[in-house]
C-alpha positions in Angstrom: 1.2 7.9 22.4 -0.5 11.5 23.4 -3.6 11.5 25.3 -5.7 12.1 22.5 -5.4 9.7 20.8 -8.4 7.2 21.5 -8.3 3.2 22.4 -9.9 3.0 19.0 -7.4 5.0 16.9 -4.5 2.7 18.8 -6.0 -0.3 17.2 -6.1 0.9 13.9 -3.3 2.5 14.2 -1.3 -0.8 15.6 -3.2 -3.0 13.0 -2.2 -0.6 10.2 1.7 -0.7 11.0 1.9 -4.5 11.9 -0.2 -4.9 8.0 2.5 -2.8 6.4 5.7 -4.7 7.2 4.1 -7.5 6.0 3.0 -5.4 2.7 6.4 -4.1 2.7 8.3 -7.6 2.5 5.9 -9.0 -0.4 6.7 -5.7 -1.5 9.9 -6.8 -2.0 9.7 -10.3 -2.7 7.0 -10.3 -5.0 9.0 -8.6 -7.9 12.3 -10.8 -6.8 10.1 -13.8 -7.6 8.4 -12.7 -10.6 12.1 -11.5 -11.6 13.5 -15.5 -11.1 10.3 -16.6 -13.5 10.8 -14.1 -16.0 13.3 -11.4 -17.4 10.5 -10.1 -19.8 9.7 -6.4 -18.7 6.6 -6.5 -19.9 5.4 -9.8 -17.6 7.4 -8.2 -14.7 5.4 -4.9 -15.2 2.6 -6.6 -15.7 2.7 -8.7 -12.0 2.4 -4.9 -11.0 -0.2 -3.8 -12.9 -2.6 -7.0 -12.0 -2.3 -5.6 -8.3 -3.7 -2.6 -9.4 -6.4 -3.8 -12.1 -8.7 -3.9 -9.1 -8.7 -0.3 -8.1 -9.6 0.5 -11.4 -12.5 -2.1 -11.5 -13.6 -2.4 -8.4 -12.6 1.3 -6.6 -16.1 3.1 -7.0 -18.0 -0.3 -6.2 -15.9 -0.7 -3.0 -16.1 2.7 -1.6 -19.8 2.7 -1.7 -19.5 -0.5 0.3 -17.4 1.1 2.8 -20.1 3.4 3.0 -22.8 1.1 3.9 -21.5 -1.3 6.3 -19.5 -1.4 9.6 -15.8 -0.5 8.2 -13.9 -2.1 11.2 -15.8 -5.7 10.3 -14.7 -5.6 7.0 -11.1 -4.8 7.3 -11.4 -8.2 9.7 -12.9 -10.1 7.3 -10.8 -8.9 4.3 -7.8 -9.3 6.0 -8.3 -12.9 7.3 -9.3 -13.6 3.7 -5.7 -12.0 2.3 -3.6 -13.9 4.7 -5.6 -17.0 3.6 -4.4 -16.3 0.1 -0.9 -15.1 1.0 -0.6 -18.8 3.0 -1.7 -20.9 -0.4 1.3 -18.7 -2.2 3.7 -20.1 0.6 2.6 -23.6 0.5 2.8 -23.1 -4.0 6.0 -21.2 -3.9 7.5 -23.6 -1.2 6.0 -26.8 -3.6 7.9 -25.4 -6.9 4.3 -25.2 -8.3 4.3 -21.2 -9.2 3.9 -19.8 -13.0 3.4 -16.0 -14.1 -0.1 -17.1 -14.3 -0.9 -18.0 -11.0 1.2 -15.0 -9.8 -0.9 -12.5 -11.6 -4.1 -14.8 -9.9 -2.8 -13.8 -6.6 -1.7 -10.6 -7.1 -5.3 -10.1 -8.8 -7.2 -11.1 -4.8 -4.6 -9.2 -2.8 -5.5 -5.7 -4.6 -9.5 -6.6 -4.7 -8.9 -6.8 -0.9 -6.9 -3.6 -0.5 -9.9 -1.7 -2.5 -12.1 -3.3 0.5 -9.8 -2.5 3.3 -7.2 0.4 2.6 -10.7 2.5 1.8 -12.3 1.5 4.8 -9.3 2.4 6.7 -9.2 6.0 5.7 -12.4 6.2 6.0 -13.0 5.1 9.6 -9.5 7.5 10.7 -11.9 10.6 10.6 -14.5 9.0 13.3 -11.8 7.9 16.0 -10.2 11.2 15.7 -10.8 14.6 16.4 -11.0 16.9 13.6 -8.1 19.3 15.0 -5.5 16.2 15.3 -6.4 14.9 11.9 -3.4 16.3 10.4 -1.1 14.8 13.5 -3.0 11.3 12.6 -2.3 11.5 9.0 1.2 11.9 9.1 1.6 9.0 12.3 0.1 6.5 10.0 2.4 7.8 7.0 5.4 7.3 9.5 4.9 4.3 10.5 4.1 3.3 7.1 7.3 4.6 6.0 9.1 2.6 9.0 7.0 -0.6 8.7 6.8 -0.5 5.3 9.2 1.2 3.7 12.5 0.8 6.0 12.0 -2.2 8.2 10.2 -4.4 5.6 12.4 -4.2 2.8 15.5 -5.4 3.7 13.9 -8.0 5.4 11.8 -8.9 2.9 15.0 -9.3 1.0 16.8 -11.4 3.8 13.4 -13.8 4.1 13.5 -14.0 0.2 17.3 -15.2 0.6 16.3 -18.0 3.1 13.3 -19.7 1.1 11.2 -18.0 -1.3 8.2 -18.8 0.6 9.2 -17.8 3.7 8.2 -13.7 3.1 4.5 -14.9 1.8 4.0 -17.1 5.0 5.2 -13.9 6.7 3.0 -11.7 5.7 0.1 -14.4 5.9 0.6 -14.1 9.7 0.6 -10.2 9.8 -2.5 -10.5 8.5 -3.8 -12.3 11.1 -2.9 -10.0 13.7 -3.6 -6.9 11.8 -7.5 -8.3 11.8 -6.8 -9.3 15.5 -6.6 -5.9 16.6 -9.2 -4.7 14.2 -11.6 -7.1 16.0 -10.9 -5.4 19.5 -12.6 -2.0 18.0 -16.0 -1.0 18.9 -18.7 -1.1 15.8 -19.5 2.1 14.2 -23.2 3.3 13.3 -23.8 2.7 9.6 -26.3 4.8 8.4 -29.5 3.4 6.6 -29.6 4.2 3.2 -33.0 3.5 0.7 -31.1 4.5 -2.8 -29.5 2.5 -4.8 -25.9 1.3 -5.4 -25.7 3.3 -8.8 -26.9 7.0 -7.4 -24.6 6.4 -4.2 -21.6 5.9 -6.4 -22.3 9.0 -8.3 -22.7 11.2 -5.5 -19.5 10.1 -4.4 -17.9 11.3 -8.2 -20.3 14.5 -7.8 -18.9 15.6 -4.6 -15.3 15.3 -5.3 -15.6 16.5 -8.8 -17.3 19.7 -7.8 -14.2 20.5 -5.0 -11.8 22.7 -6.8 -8.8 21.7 -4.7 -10.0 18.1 -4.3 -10.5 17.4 -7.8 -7.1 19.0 -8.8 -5.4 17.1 -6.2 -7.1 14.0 -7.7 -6.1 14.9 -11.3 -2.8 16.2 -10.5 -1.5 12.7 -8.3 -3.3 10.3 -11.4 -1.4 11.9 -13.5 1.7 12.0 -11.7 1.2 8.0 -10.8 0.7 7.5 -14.0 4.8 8.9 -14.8 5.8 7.7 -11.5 4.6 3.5 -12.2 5.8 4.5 -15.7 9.5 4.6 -14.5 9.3 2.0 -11.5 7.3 -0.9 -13.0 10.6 -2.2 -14.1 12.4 -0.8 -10.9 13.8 -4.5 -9.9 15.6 -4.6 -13.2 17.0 -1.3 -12.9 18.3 -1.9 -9.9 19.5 -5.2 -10.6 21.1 -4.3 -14.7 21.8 -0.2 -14.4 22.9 0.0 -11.0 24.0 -3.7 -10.2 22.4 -4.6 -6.8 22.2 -8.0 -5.5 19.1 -8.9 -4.2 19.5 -7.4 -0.9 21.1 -4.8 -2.4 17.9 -3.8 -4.1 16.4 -4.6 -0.5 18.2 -2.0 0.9 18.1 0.7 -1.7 14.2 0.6 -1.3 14.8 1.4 2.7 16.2 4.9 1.1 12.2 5.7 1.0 12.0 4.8 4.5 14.8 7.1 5.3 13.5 9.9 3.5 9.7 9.3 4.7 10.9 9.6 8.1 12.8 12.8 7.5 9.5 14.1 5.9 7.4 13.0 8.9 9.1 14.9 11.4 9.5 18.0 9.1 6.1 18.0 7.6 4.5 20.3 10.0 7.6 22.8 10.5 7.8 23.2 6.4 4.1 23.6 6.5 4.0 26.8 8.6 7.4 27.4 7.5 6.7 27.6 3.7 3.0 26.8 3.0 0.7 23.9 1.7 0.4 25.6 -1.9 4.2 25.8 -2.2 4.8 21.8 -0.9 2.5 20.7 -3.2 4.2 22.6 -6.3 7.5 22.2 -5.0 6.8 18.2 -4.6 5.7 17.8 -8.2 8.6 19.3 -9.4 10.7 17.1 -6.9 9.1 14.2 -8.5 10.1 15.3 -12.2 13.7 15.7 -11.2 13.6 12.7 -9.3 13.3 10.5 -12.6 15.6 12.5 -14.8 18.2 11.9 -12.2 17.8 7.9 -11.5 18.1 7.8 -15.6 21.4 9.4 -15.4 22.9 7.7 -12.6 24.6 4.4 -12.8 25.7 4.8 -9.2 23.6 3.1 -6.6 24.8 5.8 -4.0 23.2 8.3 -6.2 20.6 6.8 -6.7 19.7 6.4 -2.8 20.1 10.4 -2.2 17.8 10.3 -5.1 15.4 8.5 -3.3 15.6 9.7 0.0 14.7 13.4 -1.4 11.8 11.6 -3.0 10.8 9.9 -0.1 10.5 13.3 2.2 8.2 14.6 -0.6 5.4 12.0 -0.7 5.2 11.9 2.8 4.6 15.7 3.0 2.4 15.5 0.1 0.4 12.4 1.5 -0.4 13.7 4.8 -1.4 17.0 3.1 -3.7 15.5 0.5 -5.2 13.1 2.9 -6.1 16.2 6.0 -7.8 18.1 2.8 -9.7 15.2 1.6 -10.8 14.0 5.2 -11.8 18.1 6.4 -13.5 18.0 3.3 -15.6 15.7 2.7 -18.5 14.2 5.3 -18.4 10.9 6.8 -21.2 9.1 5.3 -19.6 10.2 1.9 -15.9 9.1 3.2 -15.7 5.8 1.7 -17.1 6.9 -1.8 -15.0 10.3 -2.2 -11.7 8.3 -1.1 -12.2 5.6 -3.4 -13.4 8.2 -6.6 -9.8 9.8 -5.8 -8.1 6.1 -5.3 -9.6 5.3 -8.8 -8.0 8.6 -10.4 -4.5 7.3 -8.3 -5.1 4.0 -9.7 -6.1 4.9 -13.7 -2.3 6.6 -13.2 -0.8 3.8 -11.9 -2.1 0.8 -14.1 -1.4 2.9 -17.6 2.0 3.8 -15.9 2.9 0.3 -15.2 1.5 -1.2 -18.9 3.7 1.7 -20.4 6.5 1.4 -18.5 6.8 -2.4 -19.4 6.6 -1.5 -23.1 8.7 1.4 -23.1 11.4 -0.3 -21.4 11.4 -3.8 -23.7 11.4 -1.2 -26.7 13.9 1.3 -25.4 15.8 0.5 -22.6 15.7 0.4 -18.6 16.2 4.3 -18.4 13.9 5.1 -21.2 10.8 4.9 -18.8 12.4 7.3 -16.5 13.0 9.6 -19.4 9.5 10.0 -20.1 8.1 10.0 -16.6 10.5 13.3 -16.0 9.1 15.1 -18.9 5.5 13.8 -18.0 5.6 15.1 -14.3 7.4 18.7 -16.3 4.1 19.1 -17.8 1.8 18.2 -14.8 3.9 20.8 -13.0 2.9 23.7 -15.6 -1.2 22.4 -15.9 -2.2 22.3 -12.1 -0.1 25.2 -10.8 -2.2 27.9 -10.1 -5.0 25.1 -9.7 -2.6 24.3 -6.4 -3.4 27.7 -4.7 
């Protein structure tokens, strides 16, 4: 760890990675459960959808939370409040006592708290690092997210699944715990008094990002292309199970393919950047992201389809960590929280009307039809925000 980095920004950054491999194995064994309840696409898009419903109620609401009160203090409380949660799912799914129903229930709390902490997260980064190393920060928390997450947790999400269905809730119940462990060791941070109300705060928030040129097409441009991207992968689990004809840890280890790639992307990310450019990564990533789902609906080859993924996986960790640095140079810190979660609301308005469609497209027209339609989708996002992309 360099010498910059402060005791603070440790803690975060230790609580963040131990939370994502236990986000990474429900990841993973929240679909495989829904998937033994029901072969409907619709209900199996739909357990992803409910996980998202919150940033598109609750988004604007939370980030002016985030705004007012110590951030650090709530991540602790939300997170001992989402491995309580995760802990009744272990003890229900252990007890044979789980329906769609109570799924979607769960589902439903765990992204309310993500709107709570993943904001506050982002927003805190800015204040326990200088601004200079921001872009180095970024792209160490997309690593380890993408090793946590994204490599490590899948295949053993897959593996825990295989033992007991319960075990990968409990699992990730006791992350949790430690993630808001870590959290509790920070130091407070000032919160600045504020006389207006909760109404005008959110709308300065909206104001502020909508008047940024590059920060509003950013925003537009990564709604939109969620809203192709959970269009095509609502249904992943089936894919991967039907077109390609994975086993359960075979679809474990084809989502480590996004690991692979995210680490390639991590370590490349600032070479490409003064190599080719942040106008041309973020053009050149939207246009990875269209090809990416015309060629998973051609392949029926799983080893295809990782290659596939791993290109896809260097591409939204370059265009994460270059997004996030603008955002955060951007925007000032008592307006952090409010900007991040007006963007995470655009992210989210994608990914909800992705994963609804997605769910209908596929019961309509087939597995690969959803990926069809997201490659033409991202096509035309390519040609609207290009020059906006400068």
């Amino acid at each position: 760890m360099r010498a910059y980095w402060s005791a603070d920004f440790i803690k975060l950054w230790a609580a963040s990675a131990v939370s994502n491999v236990g986000d990474g194995v429900t990841a993973v064994a929240g679909p495989l459960l829904t998937a033994t309840l029901t072969r409907d696409p619709v209900l199996v898009a739909g357990a992803a959808f409910v996980q998202t419903l919150p940033w598109l109620l609750f988004s604007l609401v939370s980030g002016a939370l985030v705004d007012r009160v110590d951030r650090q203090r709530l991540i602790l409380v939300v997170d001992l409040l989402r491995g309580g949660v995760l802990a009744g799912l272990a003890v229900l799914v252990a007890a044979d006592s789980v329906g769609i129903p109570l799924l979607y229930v769960v589902f439903f709390l765990l992204g309310t708290g993500e709107t709570l902490a993943d904001t506050a997260a982002v927003a805190r980064l800015p204040s326990v690092v200088p601004a200079r190393h921001l872009p180095s920060a970024n792209a160490l928390f997309m690593a380890t997210f993408t090793v946590g997450n994204q490599f490590l947790a899948k295949p053993l999400g897959a593996a825990l699944f295989g033992l007991a269905a319960a075990v990968p809730f409990a699992f990730d119940a006791a992350t949790f715990v430690v993630a808001a462990a870590l959290v509790a060791r920070m130091r407070p941070a000032p919160v600045e008094p504020r006389e207006r109300n909760l109404r005008a705060e959110i709308a300065e928030g909206v104001r502020f990002l909508w008047s940024h040129r590059l920060l509003r097409t950013l925003a537009v441009s990564m709604g939109l292309a969620n809203l192709a991207f959970c269009s095509a992968f609502s249904v992943f689990v089936l894919y991967a199970q039907e077109q390609l004809g994975l086993s359960e840890a075979g679809y474990g280890w084809l989502l480590t393919t996004f690991g692979v790639g995210g680490l390639a992307g991590a370590s490349m990310a600032r070479a490409l950047r003064k190599r080719v450019g942040t106008a041309a990564l973020l053009r050149g990533g939207l246009v990875v992201e269209a090809l990416t789902h015309a060629g998973l609906a051609l392949t029926e080859r799983a080893w295809v389809a990782a290659i596939v993924l791993v290109v896809f996986g260097v591409h939204t960790m370059v265009w994460g960590a270059i997004a996030a640095t603008v955002r955060q140079r951007a925007t000032p810190d008592r307006l952090m929280g409010r900007v991040g979660s007006a963007h995470a609301l655009l992210d989210a308005a994608g990914a909800g009307g992705g994963m609804v469609m997605g769910g209908l497209i596929a019961g309509a027209f087939g597995l690969t039809a959803p990926f069809w339609v997201a490659a033409v989708a991202t096509g035309a996002v390519v040609v609207a925000v290009w020059r906006g992309l400068r």
